[in-house]
LOZADREN-346474 format. One line per field, with one value per atom (N, C-alpha, C, O): residue number from 1; residue in three letters; y, z, x. Coordinates in Angstrom, 3 decimals, padded with zeros to 6 digits. Each point is the difference from the previous one (the first is absolute). Layout:
LOZADREN-346474
num = [NUM|...]
residuo = [ala|...]
north = [Y|...]
up = [Z|...]
east = [X|...]
***
This chain:
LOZADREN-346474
num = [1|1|1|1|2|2|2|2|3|3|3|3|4|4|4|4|5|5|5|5|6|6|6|6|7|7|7|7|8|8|8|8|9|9|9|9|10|10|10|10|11|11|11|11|12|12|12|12|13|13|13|13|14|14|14|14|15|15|15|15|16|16|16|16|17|17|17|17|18|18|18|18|19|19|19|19|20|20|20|20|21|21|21|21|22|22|22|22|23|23|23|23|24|24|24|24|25|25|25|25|26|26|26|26|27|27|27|27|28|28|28|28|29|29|29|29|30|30|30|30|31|31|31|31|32|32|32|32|33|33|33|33|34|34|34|34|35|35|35|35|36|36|36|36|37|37|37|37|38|38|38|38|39|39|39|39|40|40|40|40|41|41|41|41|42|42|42|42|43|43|43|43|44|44|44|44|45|45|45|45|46|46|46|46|47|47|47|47|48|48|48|48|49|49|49|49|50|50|50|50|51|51|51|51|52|52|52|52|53|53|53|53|54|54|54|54|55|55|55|55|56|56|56|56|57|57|57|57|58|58|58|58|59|59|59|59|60|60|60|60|61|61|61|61|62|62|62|62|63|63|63|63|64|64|64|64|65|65|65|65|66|66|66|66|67|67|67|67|68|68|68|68|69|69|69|69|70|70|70|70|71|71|71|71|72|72|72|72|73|73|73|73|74|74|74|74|75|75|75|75|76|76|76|76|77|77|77|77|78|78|78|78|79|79|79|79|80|80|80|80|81|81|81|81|82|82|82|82|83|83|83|83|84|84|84|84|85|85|85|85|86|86|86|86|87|87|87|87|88|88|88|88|89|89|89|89|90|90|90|90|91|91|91|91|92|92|92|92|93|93|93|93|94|94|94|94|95|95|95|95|96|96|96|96|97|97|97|97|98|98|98|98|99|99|99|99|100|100|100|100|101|101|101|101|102|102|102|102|103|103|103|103|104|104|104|104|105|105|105|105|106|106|106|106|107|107|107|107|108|108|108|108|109|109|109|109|110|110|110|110|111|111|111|111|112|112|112|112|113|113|113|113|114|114|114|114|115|115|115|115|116|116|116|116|117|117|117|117|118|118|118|118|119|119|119|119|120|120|120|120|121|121|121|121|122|122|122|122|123|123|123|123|124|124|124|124|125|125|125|125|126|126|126|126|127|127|127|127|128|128|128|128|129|129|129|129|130|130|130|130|131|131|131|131|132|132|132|132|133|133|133|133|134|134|134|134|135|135|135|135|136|136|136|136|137|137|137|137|138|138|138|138|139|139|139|139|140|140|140|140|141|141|141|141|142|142|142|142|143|143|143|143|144|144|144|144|145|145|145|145|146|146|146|146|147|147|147|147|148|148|148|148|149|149|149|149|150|150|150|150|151|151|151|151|152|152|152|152|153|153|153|153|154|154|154|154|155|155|155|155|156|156|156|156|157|157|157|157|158|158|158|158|159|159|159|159|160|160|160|160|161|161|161|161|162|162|162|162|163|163|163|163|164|164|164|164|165|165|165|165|166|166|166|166|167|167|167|167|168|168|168|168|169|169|169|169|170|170|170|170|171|171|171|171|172|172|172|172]
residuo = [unk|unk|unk|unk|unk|unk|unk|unk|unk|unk|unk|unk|unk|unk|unk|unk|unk|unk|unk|unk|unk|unk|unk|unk|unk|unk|unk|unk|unk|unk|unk|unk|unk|unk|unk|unk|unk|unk|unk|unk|unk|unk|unk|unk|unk|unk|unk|unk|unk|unk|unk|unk|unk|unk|unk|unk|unk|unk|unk|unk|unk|unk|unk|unk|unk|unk|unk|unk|unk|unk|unk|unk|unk|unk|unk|unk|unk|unk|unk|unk|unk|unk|unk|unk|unk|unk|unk|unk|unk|unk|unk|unk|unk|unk|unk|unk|unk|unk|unk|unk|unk|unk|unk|unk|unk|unk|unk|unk|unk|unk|unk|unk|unk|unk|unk|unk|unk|unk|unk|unk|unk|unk|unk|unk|unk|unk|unk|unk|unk|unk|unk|unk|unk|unk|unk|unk|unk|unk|unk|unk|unk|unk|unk|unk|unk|unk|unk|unk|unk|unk|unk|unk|unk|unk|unk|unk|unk|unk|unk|unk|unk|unk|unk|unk|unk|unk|unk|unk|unk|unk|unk|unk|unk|unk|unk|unk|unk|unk|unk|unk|unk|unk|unk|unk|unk|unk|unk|unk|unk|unk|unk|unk|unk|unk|unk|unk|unk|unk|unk|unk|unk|unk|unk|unk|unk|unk|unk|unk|unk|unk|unk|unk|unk|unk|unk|unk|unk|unk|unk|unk|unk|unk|unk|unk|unk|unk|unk|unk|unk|unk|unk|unk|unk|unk|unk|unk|unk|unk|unk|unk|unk|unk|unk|unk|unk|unk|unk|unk|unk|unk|unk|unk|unk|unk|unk|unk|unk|unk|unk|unk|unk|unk|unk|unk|unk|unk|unk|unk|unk|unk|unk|unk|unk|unk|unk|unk|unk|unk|unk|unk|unk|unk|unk|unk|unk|unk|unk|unk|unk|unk|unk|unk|unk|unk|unk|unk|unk|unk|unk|unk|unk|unk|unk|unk|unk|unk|unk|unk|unk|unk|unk|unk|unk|unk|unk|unk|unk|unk|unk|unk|unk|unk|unk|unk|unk|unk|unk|unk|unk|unk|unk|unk|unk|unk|unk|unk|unk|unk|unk|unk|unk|unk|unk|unk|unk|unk|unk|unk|unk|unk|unk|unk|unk|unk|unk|unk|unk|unk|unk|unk|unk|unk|unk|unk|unk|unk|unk|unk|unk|unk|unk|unk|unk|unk|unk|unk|unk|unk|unk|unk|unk|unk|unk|unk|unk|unk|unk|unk|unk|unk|unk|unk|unk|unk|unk|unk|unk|unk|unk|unk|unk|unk|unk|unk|unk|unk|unk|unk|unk|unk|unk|unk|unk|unk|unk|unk|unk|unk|unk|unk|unk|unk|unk|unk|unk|unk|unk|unk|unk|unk|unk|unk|unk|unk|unk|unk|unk|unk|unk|unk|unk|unk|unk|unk|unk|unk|unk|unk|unk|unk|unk|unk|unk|unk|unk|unk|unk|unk|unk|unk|unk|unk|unk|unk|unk|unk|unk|unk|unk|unk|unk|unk|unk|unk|unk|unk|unk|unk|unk|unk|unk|unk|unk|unk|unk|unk|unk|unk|unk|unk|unk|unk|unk|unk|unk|unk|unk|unk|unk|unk|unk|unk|unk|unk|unk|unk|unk|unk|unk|unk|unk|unk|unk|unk|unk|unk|unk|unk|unk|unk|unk|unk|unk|unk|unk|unk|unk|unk|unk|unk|unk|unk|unk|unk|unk|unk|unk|unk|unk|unk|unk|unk|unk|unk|unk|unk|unk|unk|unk|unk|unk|unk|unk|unk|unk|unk|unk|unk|unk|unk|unk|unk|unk|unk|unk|unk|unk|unk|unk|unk|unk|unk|unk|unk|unk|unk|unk|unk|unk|unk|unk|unk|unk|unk|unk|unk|unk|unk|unk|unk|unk|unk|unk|unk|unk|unk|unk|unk|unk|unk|unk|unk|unk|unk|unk|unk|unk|unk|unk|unk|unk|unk|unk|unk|unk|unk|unk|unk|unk|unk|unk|unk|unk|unk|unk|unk|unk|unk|unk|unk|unk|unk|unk|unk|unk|unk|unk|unk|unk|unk|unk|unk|unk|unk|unk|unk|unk|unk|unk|unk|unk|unk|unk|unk|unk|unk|unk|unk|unk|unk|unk|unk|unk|unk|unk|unk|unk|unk|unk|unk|unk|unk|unk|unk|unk|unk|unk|unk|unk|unk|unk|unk|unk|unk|unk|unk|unk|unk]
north = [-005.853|001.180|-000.234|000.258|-000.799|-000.566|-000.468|000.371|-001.513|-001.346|001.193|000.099|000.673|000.576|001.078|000.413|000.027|001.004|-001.379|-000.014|-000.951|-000.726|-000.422|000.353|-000.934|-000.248|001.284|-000.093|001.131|001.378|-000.352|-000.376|000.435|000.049|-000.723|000.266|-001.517|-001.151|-000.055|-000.886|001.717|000.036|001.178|-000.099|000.977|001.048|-000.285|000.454|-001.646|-000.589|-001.073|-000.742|000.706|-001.296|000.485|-000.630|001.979|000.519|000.849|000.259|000.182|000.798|-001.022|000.322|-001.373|-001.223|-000.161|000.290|-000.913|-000.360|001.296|-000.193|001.378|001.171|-000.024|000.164|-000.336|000.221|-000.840|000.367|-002.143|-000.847|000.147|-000.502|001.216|000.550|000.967|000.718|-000.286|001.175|000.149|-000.560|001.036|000.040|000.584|001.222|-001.765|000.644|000.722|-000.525|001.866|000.553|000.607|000.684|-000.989|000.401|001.406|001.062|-001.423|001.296|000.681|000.999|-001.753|000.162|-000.721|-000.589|000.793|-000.728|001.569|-000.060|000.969|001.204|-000.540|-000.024|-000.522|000.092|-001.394|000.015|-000.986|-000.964|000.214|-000.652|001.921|000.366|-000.074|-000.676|001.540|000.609|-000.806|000.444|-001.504|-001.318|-000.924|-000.410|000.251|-001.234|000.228|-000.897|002.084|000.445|-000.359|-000.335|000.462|-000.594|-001.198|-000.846|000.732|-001.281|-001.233|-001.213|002.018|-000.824|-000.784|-001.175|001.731|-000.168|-000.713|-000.152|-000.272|-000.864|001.075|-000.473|001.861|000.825|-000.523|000.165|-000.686|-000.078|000.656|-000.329|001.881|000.820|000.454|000.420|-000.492|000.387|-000.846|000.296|-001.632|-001.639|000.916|000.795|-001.027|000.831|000.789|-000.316|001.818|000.802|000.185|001.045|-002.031|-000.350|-001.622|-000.801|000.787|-000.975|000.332|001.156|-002.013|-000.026|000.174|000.396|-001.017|000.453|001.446|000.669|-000.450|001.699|000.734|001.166|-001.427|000.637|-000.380|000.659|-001.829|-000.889|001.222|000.200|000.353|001.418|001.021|000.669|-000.824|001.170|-000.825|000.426|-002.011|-000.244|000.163|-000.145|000.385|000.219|001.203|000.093|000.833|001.230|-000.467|000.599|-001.663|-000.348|000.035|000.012|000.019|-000.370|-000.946|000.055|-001.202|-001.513|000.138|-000.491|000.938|-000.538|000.422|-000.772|002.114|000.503|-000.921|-000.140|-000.446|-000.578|-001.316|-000.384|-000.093|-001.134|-000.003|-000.933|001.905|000.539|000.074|-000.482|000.954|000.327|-001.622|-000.285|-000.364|-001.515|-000.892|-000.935|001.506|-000.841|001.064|-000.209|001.208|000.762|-000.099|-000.552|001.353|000.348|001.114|000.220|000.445|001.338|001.078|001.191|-001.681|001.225|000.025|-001.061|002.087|-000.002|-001.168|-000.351|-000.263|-000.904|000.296|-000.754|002.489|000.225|000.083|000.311|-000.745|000.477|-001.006|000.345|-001.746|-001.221|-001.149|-000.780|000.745|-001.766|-000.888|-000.451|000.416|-001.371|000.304|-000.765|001.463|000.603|000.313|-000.327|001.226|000.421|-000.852|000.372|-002.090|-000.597|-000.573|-000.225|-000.022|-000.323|001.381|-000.360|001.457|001.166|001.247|000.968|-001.506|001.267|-000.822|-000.179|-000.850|-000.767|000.742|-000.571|001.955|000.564|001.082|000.446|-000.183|000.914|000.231|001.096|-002.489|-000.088|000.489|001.039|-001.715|000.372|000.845|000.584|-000.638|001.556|000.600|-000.408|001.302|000.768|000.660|000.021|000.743|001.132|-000.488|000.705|-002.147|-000.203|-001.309|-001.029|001.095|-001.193|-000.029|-001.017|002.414|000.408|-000.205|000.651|-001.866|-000.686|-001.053|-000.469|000.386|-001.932|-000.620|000.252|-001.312|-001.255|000.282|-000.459|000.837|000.450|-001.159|-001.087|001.939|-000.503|-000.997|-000.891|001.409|-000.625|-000.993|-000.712|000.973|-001.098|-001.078|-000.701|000.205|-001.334|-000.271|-001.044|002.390|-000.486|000.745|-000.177|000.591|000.331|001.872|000.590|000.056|000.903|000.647|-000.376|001.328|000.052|000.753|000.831|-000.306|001.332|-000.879|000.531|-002.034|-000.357|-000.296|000.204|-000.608|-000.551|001.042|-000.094|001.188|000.731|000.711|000.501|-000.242|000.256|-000.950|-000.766|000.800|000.177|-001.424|-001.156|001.386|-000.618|-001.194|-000.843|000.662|-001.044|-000.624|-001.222|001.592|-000.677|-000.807|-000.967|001.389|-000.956|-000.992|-000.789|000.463|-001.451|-000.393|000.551|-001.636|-000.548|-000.721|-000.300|000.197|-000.937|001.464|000.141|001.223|001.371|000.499|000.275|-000.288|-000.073|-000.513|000.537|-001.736|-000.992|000.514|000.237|-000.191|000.120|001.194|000.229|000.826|001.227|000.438|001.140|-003.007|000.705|-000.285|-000.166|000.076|-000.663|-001.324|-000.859|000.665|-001.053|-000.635|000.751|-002.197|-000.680|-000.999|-000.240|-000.456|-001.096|-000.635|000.395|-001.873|-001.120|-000.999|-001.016|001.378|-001.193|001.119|001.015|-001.062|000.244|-000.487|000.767|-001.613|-000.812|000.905|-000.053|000.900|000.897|001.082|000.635|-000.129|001.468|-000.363|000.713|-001.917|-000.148|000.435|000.780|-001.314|-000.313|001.462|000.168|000.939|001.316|000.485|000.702|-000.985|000.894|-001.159|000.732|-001.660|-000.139|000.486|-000.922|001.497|000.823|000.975|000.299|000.568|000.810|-000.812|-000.124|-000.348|-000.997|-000.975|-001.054|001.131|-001.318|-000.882|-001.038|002.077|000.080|-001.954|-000.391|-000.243|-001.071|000.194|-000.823|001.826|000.360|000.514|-000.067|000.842|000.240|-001.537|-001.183|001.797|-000.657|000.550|001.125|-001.941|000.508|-000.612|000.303|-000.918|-000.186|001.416|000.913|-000.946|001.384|000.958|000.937|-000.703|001.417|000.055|000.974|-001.946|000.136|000.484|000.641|-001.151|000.201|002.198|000.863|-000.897|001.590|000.645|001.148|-001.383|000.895|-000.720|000.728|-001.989|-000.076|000.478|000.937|-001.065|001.384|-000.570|-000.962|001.338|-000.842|000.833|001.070|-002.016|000.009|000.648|-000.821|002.126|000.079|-000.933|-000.329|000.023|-000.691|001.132|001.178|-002.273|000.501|-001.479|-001.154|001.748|-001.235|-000.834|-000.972]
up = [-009.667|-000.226|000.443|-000.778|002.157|000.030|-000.654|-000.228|-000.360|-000.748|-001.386|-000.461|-000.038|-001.571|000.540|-000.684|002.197|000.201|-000.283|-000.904|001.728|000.351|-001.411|-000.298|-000.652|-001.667|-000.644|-000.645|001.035|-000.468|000.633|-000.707|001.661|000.768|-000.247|-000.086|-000.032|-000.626|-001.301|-000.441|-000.505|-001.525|000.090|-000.681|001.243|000.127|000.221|-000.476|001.654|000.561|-000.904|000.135|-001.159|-000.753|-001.171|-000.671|000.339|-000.967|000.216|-000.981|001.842|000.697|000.105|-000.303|000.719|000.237|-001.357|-000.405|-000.532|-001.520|-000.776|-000.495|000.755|-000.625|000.645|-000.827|002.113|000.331|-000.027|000.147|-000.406|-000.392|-001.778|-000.452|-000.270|-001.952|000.093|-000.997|001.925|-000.290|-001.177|000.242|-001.040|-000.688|000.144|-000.138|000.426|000.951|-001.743|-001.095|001.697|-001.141|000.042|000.907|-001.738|000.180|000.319|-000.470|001.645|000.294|000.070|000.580|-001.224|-000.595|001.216|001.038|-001.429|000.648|001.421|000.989|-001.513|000.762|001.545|000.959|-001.198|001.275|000.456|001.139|-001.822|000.888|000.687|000.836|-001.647|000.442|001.450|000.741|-000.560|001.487|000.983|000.705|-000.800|000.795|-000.358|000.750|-001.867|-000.260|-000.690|-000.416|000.484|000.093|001.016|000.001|001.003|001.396|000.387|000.200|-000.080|000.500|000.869|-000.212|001.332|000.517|-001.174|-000.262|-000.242|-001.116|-001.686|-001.025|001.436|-001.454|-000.703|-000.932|000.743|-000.821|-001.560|-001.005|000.861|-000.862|-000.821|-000.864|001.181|-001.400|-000.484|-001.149|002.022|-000.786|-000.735|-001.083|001.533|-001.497|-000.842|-000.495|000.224|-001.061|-000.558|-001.146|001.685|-000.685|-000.583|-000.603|000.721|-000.152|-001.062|-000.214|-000.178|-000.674|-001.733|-000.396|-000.372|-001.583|-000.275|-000.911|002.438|-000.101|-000.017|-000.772|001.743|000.064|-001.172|000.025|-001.100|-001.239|-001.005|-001.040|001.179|-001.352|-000.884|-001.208|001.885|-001.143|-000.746|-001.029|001.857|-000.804|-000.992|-001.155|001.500|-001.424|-001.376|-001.078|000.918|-000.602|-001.504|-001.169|002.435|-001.158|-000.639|-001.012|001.512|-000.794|-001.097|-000.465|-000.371|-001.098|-000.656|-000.949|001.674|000.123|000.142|-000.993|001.781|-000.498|-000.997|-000.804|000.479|-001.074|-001.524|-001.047|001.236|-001.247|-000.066|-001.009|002.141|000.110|-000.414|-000.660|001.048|000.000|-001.552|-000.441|-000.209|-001.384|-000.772|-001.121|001.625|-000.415|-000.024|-000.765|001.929|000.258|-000.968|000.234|-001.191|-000.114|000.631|-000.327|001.644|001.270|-001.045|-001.049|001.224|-000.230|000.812|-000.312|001.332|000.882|000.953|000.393|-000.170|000.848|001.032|000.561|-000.225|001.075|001.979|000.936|-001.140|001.308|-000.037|000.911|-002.493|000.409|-001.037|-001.066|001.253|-000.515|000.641|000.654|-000.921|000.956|000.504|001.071|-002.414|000.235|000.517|-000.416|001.000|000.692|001.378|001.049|-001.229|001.424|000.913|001.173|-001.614|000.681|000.836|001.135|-001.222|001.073|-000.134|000.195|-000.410|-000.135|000.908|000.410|-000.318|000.953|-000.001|-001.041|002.168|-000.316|000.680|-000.012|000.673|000.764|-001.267|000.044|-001.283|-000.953|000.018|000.168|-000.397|-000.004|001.643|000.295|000.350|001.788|000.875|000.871|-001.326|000.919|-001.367|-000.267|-000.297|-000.952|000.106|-000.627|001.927|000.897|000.298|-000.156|000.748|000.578|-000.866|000.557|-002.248|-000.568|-000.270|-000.419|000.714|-000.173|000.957|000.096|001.125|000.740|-000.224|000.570|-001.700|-000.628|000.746|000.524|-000.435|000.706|001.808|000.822|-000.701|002.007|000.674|-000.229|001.269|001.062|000.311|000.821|-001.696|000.215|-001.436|-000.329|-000.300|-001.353|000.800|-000.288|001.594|000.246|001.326|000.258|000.527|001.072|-000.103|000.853|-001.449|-000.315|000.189|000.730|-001.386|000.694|001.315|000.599|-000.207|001.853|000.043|000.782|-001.201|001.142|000.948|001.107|-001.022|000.742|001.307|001.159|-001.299|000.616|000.516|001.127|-002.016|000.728|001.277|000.079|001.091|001.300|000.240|-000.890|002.207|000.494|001.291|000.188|000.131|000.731|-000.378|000.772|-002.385|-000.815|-000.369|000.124|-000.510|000.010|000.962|-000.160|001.333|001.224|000.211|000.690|-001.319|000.242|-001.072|-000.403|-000.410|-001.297|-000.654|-001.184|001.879|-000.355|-000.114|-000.916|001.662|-000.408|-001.572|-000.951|001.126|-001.272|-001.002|-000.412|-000.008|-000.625|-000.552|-001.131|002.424|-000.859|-000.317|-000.345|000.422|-000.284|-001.408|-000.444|-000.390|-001.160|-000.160|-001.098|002.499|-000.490|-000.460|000.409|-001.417|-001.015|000.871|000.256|000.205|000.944|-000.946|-000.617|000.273|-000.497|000.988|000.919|-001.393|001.098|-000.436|000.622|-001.470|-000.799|-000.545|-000.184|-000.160|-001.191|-001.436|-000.948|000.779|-001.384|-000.479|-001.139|002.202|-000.270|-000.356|-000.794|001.508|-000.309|-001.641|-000.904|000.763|-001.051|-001.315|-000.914|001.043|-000.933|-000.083|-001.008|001.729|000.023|-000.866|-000.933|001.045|-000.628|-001.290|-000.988|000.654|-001.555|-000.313|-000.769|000.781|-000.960|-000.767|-001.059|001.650|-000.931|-000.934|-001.214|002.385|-000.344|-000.409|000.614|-001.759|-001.069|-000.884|-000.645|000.932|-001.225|000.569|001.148|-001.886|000.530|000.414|000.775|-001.211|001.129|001.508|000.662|-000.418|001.281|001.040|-000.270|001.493|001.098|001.013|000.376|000.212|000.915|001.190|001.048|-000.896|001.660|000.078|000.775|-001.782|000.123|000.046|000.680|-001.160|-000.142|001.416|000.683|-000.240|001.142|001.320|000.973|-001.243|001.186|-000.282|000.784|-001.741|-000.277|000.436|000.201|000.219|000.392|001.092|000.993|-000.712|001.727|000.491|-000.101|001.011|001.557|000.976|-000.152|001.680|000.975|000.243|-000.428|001.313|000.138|001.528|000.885|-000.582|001.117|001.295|-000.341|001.211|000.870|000.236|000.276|-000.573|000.493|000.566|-000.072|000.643|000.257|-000.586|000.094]
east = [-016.278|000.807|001.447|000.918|-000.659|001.206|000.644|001.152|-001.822|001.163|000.319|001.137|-002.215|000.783|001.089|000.937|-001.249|001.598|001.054|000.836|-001.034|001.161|000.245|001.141|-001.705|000.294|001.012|001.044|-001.697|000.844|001.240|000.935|-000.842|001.160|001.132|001.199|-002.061|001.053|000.059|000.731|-001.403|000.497|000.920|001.021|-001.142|001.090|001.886|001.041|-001.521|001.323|000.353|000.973|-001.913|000.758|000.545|000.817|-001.336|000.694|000.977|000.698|-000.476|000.953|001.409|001.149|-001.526|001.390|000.409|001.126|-002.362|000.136|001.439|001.110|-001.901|000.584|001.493|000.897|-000.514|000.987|000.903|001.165|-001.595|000.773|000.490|001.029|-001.926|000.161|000.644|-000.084|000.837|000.669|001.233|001.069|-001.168|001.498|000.989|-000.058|001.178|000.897|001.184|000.206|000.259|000.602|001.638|000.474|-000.003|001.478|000.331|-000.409|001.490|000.456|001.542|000.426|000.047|001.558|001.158|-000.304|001.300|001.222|000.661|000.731|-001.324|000.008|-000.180|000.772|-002.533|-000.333|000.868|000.467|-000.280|000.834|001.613|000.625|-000.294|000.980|000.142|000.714|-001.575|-000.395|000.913|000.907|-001.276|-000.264|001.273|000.886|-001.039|001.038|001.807|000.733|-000.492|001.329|000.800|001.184|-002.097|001.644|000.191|-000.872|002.014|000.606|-000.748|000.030|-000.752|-001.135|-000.792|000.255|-000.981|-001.016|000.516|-000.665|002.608|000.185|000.302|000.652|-000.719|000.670|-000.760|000.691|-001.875|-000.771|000.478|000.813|-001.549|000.027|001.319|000.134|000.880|001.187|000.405|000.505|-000.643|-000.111|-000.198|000.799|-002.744|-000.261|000.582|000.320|000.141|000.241|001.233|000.247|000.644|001.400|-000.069|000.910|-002.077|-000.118|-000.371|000.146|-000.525|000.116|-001.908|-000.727|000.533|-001.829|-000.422|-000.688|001.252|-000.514|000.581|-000.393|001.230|000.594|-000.832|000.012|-000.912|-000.386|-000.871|000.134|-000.809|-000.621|001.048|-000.087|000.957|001.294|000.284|000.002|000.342|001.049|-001.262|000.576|-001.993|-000.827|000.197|-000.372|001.415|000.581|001.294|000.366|000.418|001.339|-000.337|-001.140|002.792|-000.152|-000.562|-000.782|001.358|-000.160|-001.412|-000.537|-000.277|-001.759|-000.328|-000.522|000.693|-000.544|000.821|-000.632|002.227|-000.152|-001.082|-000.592|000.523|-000.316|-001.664|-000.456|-000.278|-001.069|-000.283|-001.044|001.771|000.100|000.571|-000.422|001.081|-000.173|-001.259|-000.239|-000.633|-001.034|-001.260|-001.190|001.550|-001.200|-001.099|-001.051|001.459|-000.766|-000.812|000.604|-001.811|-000.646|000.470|-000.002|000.387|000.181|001.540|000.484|000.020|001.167|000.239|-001.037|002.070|-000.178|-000.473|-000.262|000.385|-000.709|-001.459|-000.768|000.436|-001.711|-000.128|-000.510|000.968|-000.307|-000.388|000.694|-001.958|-000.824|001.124|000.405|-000.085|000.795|001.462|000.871|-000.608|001.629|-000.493|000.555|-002.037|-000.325|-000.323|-000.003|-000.439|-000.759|001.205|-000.420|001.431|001.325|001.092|001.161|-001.263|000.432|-000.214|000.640|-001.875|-001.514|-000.579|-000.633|000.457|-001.297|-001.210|-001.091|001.227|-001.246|-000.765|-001.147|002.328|-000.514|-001.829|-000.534|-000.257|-001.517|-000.342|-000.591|000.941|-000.600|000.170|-000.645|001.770|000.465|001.112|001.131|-001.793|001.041|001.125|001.059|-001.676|001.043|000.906|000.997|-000.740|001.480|000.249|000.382|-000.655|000.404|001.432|000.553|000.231|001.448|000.733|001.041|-001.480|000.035|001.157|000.986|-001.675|000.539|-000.648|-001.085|001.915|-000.666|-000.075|000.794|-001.307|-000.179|-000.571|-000.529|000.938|-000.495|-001.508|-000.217|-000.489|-001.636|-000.207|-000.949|002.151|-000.112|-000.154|-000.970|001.911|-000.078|-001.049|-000.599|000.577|-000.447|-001.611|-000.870|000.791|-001.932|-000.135|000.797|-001.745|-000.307|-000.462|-001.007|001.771|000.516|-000.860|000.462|-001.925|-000.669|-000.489|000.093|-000.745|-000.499|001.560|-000.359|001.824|000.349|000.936|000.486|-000.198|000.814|000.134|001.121|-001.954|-000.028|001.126|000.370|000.248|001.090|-001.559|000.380|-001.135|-000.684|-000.412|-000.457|000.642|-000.903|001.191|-000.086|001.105|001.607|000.400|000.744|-001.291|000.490|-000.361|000.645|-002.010|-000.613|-000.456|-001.025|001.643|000.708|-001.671|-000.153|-000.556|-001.826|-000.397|-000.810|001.167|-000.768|000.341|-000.732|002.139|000.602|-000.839|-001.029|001.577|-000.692|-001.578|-000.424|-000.186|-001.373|-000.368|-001.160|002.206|-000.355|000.770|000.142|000.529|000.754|001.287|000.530|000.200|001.607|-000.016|-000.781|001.805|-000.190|001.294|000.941|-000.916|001.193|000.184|-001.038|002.040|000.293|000.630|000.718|-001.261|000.059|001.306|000.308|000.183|001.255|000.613|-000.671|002.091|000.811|-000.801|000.164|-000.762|-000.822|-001.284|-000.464|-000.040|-000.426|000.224|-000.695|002.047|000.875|000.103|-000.434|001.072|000.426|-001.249|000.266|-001.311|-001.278|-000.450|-000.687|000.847|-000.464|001.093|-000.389|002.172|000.876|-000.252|000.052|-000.213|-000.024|-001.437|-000.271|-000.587|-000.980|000.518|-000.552|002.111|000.723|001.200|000.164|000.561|001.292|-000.349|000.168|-000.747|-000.073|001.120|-000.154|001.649|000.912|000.682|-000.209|000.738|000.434|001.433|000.487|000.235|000.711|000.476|001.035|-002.915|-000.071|000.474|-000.206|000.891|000.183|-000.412|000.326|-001.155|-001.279|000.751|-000.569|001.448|001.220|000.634|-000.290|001.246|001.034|-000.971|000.419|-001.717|-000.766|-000.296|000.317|-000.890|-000.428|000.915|-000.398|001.761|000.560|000.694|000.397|-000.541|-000.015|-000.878|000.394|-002.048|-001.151|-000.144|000.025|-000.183|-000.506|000.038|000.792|-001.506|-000.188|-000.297|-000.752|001.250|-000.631|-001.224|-000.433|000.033|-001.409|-000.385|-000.240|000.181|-000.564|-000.760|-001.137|001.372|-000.752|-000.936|000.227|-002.081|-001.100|-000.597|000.424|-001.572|-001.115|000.159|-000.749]
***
């Protein structure tokens, strides 16, 4: 009778870890990173962003300019509610709909924050991490994430870069 409690017990705890290591962690807009990463301490992150051509990329969607362009490419549909505009335009349009008027945010590069956003889980960079923040380890990487949109062979991925960098908070 013992050993099948202790079997329970330990199938309980193994699915309990299992489940909590599958968690899917889900976007929660550039709002909540605000919080946090506006002040000077913290790299002034989000004001990058929001002073940047990312956080606009869903507006230029209503220009003229998409819609002629849109109409060059006989798109079916408007360029704000077009696959192929939304997918570097809104890339959250499918995942998170609500804040695909976002543009390109905050969690485009660094992952969806419900798991990382605490203020407790920020501080220690392996909590982070496995709870969802996306870190790049090279510039060669920054780079390989911004050409999935910037395909054009005129993009310059030096000059782009030195326009959005951000420092990087010291954590763990």
């Amino acid at each position: 009778m013992k050993s099948i409690k202790a079997v329970s017990v330990g199938l309980v705890v193994m699915f309990s870890v299992i489940l909590l290591n599958s968690q899917e962690f889900t976007y929660v807009g550039a709002q909540k990173c605000k919080t946090c990463h506006r002040s000077e301490k913290r790299g002034k992150q989000y004001t990058l962003w929001e002073n940047s051509r990312h956080a606009k990329s869903f507006e230029v969607l209503f220009s003229d300019s998409a819609l002629e362009e849109a109409k060059k490419e006989k798109l079916e549909k408007p360029p704000s509610e077009s696959p192929e505009c939304l997918k570097c335009h809104g890339p959250l349009y499918e995942k998170a709909p609500d804040i695909k008027a976002e543009g390109v945010t905050c969690e485009i590069c660094h992952g969806p924050g419900s798991g990382y956003k605490k203020i407790s889980i920020m501080k220690n960079k392996d909590e982070a991490i496995k709870n969802g923040l996306t870190v790049y380890n090279s510039t060669k990487d920054i780079k390989t994430k911004c050409i999935t949109c910037h395909q054009s062979d005129t993009f310059d991925f030096d000059s782009s870069w030195e326009k959005i960098k951000h420092s990087i908070p010291k954590i763990k």
